[in-house]
N, C-alpha and C positions, 0 to 999 in steps of 0.2 A: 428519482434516480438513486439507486442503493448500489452500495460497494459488496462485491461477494467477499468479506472479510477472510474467510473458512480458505475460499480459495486463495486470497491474498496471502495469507498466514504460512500455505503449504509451498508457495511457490519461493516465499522469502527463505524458509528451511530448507529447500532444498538447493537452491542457490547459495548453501553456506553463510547464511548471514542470520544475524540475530533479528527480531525484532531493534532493539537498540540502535543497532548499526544504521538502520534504514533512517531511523530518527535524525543520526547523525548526517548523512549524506542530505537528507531533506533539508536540516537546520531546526529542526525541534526539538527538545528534550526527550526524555523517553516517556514520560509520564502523559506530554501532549500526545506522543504517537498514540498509545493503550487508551488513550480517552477517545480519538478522532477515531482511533479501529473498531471502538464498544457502539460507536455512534454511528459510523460506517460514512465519515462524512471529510475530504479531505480537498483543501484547494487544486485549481488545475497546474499549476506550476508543481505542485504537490506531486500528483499525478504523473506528472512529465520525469519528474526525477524518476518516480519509482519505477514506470515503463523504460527506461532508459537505464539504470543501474540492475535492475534485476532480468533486462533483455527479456520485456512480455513481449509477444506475436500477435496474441490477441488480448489485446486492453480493453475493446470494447464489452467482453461478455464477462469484464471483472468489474469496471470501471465505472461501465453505464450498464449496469443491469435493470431492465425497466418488473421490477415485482412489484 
């Protein structure tokens, strides 16, 4: 299961938010976010925030990408 990071990245920018920010609402640092997003690898509670803070529709073709 791979995270479309690219997509993730663009949906968070245009949502008005930084990378940063997302860390913050998650409860990581920013450093942990830029590591889990290089790694494409992020828990489901994880998940849950950032579907729900950044209002994805479809989380599965970001989330659970099967490549």
């Amino acid at each position: 299961m791979l995270i479309k990071t690219d997509e993730l990245r663009g949906i968070i920018a245009k949502n008005g938010f930084s990378q940063s920010d997302i860390a913050k609402e998650i409860g990581i640092t920013p450093k942990t976010f830029y590591e889990k997003m290089k790694n494409g690898v992020f828990g489901s509670d994880e998940i849950q925030i950032m579907i729900d803070v950044l209002k994805i529709e479809n989380p599965i073709d970001i989330f659970f990408a099967k490549e």
